[in-house]
N, CA, C and O atoms as a DFTB+ gen file, in Angstrom:
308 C
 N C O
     1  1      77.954     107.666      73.101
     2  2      77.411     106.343      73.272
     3  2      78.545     105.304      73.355
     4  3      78.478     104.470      74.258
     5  1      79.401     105.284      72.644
     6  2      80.641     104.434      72.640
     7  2      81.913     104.563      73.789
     8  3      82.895     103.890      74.102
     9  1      81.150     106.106      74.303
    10  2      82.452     105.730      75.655
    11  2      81.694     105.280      76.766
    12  3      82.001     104.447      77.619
    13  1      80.755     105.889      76.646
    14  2      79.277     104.691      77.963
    15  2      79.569     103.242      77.858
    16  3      79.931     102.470      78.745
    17  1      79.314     102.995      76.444
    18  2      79.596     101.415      76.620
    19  2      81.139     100.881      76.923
    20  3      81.365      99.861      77.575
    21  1      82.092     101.668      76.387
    22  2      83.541     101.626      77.109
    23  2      83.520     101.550      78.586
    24  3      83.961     100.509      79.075
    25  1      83.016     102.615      79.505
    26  2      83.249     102.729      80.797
    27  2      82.298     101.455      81.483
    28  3      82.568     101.028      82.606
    29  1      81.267     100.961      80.747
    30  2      80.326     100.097      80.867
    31  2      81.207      98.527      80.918
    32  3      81.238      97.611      81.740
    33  1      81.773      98.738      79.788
    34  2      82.843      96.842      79.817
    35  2      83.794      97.328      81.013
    36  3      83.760      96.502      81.926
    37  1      84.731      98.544      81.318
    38  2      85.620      98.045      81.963
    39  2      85.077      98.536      83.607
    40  3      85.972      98.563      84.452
    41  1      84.087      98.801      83.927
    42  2      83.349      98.718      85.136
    43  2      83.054      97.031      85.425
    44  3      83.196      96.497      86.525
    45  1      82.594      96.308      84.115
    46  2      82.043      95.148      84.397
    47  2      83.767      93.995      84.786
    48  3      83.822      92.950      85.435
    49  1      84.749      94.644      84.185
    50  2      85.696      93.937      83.824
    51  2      86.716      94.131      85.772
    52  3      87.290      93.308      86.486
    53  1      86.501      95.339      85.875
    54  2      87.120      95.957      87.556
    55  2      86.161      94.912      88.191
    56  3      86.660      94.060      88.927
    57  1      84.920      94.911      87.979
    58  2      83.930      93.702      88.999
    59  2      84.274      92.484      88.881
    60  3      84.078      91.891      89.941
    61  1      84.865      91.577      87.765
    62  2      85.208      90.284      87.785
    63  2      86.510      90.375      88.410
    64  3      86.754      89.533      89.273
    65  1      87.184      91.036      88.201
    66  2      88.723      91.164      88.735
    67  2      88.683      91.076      90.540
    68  3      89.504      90.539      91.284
    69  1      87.403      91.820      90.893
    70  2      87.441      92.439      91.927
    71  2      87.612      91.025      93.024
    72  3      88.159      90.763      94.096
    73  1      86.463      90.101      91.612
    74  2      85.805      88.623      92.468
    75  2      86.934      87.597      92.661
    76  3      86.882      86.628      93.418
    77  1      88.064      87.981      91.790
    78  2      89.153      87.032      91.815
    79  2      90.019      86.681      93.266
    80  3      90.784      87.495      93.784
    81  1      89.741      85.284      93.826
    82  2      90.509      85.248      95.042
    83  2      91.896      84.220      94.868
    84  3      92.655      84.025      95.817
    85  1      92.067      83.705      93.748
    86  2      93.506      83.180      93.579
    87  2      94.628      83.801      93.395
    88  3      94.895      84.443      92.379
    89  1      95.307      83.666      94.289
    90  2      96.656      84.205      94.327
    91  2      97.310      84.362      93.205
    92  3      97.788      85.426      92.811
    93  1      97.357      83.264      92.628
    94  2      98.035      82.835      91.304
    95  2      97.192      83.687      90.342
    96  3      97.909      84.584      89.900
    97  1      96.206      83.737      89.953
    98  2      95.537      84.256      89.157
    99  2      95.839      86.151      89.111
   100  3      96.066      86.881      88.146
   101  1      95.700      86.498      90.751
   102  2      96.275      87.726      90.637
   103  2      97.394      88.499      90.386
   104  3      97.663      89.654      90.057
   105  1      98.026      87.323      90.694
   106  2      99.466      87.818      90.324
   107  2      99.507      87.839      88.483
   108  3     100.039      88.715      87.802
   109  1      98.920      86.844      88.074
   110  2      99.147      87.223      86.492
   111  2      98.472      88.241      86.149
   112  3      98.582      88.673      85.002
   113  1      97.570      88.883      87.134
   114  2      96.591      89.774      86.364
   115  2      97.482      91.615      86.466
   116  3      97.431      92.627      85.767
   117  1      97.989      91.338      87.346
   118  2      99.463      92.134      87.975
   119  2     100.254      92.474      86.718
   120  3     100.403      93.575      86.187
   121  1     100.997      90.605      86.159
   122  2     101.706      91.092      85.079
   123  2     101.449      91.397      84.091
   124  3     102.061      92.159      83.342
   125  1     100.415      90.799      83.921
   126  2      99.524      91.590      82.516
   127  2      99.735      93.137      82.422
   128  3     100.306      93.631      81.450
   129  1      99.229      93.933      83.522
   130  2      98.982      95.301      83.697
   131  2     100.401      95.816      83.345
   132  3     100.469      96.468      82.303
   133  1     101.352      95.658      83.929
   134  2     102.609      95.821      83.868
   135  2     103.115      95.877      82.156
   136  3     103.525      96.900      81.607
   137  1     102.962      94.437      81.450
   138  2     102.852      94.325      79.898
   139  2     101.978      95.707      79.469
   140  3     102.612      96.651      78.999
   141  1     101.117      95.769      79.568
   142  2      99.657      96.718      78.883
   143  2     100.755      98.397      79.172
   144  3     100.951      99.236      78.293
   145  1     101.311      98.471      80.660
   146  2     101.750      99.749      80.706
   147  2     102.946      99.702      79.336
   148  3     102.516      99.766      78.185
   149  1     104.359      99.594      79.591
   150  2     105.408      99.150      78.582
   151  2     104.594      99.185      77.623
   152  3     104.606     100.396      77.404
   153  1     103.866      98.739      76.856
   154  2     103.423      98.796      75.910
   155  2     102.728      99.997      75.432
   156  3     102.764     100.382      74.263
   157  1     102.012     100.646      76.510
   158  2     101.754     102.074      76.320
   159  2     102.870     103.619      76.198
   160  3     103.027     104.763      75.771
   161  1     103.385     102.494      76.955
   162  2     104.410     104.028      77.260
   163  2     105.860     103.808      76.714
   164  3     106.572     104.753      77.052
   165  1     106.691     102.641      75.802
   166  2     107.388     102.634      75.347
   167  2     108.400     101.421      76.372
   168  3     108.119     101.267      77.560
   169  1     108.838     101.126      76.123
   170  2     110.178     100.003      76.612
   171  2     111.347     100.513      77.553
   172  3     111.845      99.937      78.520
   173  1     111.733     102.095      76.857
   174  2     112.287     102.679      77.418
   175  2     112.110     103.269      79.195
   176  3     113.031     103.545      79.964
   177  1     110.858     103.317      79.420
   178  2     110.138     103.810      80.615
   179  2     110.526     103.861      81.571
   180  3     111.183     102.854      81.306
   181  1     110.845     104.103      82.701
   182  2     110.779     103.996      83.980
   183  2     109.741     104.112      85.140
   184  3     109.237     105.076      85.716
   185  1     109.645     103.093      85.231
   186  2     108.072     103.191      86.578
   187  2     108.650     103.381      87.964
   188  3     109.200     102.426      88.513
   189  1     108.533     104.859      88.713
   190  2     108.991     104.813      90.093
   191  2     107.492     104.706      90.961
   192  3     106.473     105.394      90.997
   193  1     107.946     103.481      91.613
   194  2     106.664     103.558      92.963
   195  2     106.436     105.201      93.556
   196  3     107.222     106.034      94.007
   197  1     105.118     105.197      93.335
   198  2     104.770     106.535      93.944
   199  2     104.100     106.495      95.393
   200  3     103.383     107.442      95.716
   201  1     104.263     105.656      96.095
   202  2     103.820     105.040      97.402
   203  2     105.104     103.555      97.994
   204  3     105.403     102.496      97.442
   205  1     105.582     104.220      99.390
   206  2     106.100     103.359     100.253
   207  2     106.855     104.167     100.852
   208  3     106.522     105.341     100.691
   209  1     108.360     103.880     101.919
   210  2     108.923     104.900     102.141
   211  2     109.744     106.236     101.280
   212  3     110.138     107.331     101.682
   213  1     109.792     105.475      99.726
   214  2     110.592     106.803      99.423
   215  2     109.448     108.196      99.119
   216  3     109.724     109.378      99.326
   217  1     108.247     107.706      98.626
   218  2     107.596     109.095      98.738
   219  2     107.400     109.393     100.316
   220  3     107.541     110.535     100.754
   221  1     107.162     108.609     100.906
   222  2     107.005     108.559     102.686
   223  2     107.640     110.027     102.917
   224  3     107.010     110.979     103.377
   225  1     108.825     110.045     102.569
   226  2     110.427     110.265     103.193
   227  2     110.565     111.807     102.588
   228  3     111.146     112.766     103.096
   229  1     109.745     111.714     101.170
   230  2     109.603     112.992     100.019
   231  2     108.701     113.936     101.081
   232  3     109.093     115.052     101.423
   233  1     107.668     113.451     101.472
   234  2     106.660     114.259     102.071
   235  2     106.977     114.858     103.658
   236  3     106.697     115.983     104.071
   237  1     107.481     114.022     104.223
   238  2     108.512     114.200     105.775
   239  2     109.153     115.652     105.402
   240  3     108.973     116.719     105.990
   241  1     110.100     115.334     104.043
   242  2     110.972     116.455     103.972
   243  2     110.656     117.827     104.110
   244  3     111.110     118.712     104.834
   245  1     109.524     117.789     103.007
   246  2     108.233     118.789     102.817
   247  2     107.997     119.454     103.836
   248  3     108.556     120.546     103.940
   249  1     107.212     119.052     104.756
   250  2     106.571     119.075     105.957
   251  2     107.696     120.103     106.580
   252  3     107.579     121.318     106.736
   253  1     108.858     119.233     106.902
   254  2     109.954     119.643     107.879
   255  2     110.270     120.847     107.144
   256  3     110.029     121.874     107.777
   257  1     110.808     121.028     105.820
   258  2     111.208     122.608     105.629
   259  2     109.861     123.514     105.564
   260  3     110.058     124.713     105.760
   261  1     108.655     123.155     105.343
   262  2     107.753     124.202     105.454
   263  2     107.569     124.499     107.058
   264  3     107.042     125.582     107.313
   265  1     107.980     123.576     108.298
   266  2     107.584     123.707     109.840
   267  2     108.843     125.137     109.774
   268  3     108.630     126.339     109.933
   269  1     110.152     124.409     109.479
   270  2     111.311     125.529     109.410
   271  2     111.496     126.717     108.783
   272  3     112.434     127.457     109.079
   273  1     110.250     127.120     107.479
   274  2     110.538     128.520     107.008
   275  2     109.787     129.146     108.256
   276  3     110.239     130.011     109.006
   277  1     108.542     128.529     108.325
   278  2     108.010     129.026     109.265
   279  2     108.076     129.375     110.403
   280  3     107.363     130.280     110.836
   281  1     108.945     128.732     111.128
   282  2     109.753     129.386     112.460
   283  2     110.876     130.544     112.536
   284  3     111.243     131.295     113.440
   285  1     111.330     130.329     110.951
   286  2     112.296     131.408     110.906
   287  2     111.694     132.632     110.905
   288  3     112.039     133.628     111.541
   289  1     110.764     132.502     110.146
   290  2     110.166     134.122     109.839
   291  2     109.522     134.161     111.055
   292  3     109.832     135.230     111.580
   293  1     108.591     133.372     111.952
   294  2     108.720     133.978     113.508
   295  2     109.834     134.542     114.391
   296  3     109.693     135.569     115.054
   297  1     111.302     133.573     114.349
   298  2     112.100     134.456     115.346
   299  2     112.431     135.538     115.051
   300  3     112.771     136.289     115.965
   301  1     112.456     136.031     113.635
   302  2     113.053     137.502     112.515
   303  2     111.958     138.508     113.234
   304  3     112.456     139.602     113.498
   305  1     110.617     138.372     113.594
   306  2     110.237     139.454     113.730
   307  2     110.471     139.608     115.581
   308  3     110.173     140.654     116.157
């Protein structure tokens, strides 16, 4: 019952946020989140963006050596 009503406030709380169209306002709501993380996870932390070109660039790589095992073991046989 108490995590219903948990998922219940912060469903209602994602919907007011959602309604927010000031710039200004979002941006503090930004740093807030930022505070709330650090605070969860220690001072020490490091937050790496997991979206833009450097994962971009992670997944390219991927791609490219799995296209290349795969051609190798075609010309071998």
């Amino acid at each position: 019952m108490a995590a219903k009503a948990e998922a219940d406030a912060i469903l209602t709380k994602a919907d007011a946020d959602a309604q927010v169209v000031d710039r200004f306002a979002r941006e503090m709501e930004m740093r807030r989140i930022e505070v709330s993380k650090v605070r969860a996870y220690g001072d020490r932390t490091i937050f790496v963006p997991s979206d833009g070109p450097g994962a971009q660039m992670g997944n390219y790589l991927a791609i490219g050596m799995a296209a290349g095992l795969g051609s190798d073991d075609h010309r071998m046989t």
